[in-house]
BAFI-22120 format. One line per field, with one value per residue (C-alpha): x, y, z; residue number from 1. Coordinates in steps of 0.25 Angstrom, whole numbers, m for minus. Layout:
c1 <- (X	...)
c2 <- (Y	...)
c3 <- (Z	...)
num <- (NUM	...)
//
This chain:
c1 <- (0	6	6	18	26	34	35	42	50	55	57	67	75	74	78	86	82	74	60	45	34	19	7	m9	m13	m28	m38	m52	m60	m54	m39	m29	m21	m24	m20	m7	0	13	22	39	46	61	68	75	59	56	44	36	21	9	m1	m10	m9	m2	m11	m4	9	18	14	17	31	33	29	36	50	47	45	58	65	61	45	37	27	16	0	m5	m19	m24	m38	m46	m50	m38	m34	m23	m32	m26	m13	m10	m24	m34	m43	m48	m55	m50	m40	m28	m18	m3	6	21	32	47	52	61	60	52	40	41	53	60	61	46	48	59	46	37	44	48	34	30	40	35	21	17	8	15	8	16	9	9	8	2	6	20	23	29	26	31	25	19	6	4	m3	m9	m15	m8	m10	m5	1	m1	10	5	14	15	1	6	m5	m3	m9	m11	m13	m3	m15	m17	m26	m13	m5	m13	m15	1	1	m9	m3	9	5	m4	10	6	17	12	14	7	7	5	12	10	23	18	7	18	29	38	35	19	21	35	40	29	31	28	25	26	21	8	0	m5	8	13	3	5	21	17	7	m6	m7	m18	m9	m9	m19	m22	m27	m29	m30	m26	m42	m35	m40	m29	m20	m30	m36	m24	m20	m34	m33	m18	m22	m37	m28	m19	m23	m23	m29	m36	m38	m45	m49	m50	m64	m78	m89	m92	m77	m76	m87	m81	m68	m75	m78	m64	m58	m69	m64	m49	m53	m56	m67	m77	m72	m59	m65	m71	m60	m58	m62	m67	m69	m58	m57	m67	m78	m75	m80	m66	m63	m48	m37	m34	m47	m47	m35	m39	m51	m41	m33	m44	m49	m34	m33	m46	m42	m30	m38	m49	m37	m30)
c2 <- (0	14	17	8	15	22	9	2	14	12	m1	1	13	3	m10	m18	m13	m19	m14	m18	m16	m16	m18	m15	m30	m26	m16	m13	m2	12	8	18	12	1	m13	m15	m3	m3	3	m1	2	3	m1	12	17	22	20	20	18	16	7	17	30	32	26	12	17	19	3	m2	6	m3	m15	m15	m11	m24	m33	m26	m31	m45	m46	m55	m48	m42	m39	m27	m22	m9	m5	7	m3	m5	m1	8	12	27	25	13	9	16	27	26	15	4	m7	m13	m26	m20	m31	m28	m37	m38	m33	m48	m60	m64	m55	m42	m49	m34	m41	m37	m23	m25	m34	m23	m13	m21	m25	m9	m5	m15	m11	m24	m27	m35	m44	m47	m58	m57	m69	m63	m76	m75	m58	m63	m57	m61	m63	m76	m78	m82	m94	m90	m76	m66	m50	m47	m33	m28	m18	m11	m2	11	20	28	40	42	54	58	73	81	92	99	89	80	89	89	74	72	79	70	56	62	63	50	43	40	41	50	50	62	58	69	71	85	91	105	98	87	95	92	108	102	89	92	76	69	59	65	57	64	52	49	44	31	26	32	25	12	15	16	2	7	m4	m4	5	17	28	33	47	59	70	78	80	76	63	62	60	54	45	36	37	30	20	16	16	9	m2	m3	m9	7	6	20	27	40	51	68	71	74	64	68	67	54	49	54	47	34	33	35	25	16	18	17	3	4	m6	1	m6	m1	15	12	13	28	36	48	58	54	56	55	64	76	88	90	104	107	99	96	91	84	77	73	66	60	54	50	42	35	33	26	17	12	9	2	m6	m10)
c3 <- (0	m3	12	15	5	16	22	11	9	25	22	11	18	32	26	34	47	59	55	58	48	53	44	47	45	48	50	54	54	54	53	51	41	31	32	26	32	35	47	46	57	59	70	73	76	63	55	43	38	48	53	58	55	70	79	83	77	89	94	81	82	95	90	77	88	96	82	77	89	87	92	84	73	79	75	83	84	86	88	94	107	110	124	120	109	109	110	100	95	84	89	75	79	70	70	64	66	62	60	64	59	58	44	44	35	49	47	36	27	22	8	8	7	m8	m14	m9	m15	m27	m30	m27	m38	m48	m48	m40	m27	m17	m7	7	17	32	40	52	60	57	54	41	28	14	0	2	7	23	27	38	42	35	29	15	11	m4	m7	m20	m30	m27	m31	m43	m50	m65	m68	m83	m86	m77	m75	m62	m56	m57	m51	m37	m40	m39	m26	m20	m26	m18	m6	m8	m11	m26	m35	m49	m60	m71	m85	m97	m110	m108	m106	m99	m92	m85	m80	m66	m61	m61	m56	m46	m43	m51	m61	m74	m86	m99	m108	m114	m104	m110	m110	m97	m91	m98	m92	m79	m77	m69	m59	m46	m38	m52	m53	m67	m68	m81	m78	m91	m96	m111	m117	m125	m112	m102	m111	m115	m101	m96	m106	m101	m86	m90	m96	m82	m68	m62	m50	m53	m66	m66	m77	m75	m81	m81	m83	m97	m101	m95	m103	m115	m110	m109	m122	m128	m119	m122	m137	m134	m131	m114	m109	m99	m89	m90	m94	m79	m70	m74	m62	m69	m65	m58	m42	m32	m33	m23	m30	m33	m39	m45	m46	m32	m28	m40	m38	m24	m31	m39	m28	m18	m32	m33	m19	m19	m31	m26	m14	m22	m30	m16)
num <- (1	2	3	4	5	6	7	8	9	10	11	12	13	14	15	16	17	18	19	20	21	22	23	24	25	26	27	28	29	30	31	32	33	34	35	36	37	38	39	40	41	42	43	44	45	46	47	48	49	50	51	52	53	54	55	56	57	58	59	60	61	62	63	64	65	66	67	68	69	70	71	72	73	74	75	76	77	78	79	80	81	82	83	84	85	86	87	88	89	90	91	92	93	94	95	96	97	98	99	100	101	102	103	104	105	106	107	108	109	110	111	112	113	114	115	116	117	118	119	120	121	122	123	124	125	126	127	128	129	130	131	132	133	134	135	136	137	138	139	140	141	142	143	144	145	146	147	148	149	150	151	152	153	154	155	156	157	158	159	160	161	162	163	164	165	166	167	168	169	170	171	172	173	174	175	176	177	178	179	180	181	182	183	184	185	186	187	188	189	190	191	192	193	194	195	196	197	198	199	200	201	202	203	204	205	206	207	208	209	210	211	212	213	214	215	216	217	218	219	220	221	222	223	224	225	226	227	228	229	230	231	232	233	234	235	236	237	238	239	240	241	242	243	244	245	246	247	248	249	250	251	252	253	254	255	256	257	258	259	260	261	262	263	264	265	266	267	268	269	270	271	272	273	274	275	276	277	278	279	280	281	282	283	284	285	286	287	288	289	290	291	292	293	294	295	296	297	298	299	300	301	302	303	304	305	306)
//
């Protein structure tokens, strides 16, 4: 999941050092933080990720010391009944089961982290098993109870059209931790002083898409208002596995636009996944809000695909 980014980032600059990883193995009800969250802990104190947002950290530090000292794995649960509820419990009323296990071939093997990576970097999802009698984790299914952890690819946006609605979408993708990418053949549209540390495709966007393999962790979005640059870009990313694929316009344009997909060949079932107008209906007005529609329409897509 893209909130354990950070973690495998500490991971790599931590390698070889006595360290603890904790993971939400369950939730119910109002849980902080979904199951699959990650906290590593280095020996020295140091930390990265959360279980909880801050509630049932500073227990988990100590419990992840005690492990890195040699304790056995541990499963913890926290709820709002519990006694110490306020001090390493929930307040927000629900409850979650963090395992904490040794990063050693006994319990989280460190090779993990490389095939994590590896697989991240290759556009692949990765599956690593828990046996939650044991604390062990690998790549081979458990046999008895056990929680399984899919590491998708990084989410990546390619927007097509480097318009002003791009400009504020960029910003949000960056703070979402999305990488970007703004496709457009246009030279004095896609320049570095509009888009500063963006990734800037100048090629047409059929084939810059084609380049990039749209997989279920890839939003697809036009924003150039042109048919001649949005409509080879939707046929690409129709064609591809893009988790979400969305399209600046009105109602009657995107009627208009269904029918010269359908003629380039489209079914209506692929002419379907378009989100168009794209983004979640907020009243947006301008580019800012428009792009916040945007992005809540993404978000909620790589959810749906997850």
């Amino acid at each position: 999941m893209a909130e354990n980014d950070s973690v495998l980032t500490a991971a790599t600059a931590w390698k070889g050092a006595p360290l603890a990883l904790a993971t939400v193995v369950s939730t119910w009800g109002s849980a902080p933080r979904p199951r699959g969250s990650h906290m590593l802990v280095h020996a020295d104190g140091r930390f990265e990720g959360s279980v909880s947002g801050g509630c049932v950290e500073g227990d988990i530090l100590d419990t992840a010391a005690q492990v890195i000292a040699g304790a056995p794995f541990a499963v913890k649960t926290y709820g709002v009944e519990d006694a110490s509820a306020w001090e390493v419990g929930l307040p927000c009323g629900g409850e979650i089961s963090v395992l904490v296990q040794p990063v050693s071939a006994e319990g989280f093997d460190p090779e993990l982290f490389d095939r994590i990576t590896e697989a991240r970097d290759d556009g692949r999802a990765l599956s690593v098993t828990t046996d939650l009698d044991t604390g062990q984790s690998s790549l081979r299914p458990a046999e008895g109870a056990a929680f399984v952890n899919r590491y998708d690819p990084p989410r990546r946006l390619i927007i097509v059209g480097a318009v002003q609605i791009a400009q504020a979408l960029v910003g949000l993708a960056a703070t979402l931790g999305i990488e970007t990418v703004v496709v457009d053949p246009r030279g004095r549209f896609l320049t570095e002083e509009r888009f500063p540390g963006t990734t800037l495709d100048d090629r047409w966007p059929d084939e810059a898409i084609a380049a990039y393999r749209p997989g279920p962790s890839t939003a697809v979005v036009t924003l150039s208002h042109d048919t001649k640059i949005d409509d080879p870009a939707l046929i690409a990313a129709l064609k591809s596995d893009a988790a979400y694929v969305g399209a600046l316009g009105s109602r009657r344009s995107h009627a208009a636009r269904r029918e010269r997909l359908a003629e380039a060949g489209l079914t209506p079932g692929q002419i379907d996944r378009i989100d168009a107008p794209v983004g979640i209906d907020i009243g947006a007005i301008g580019p800012s809000e428009i792009a916040l529609s945007v992005a809540a329409a993404m978000i909620g897509a790589f959810r749906d695909r997850g």
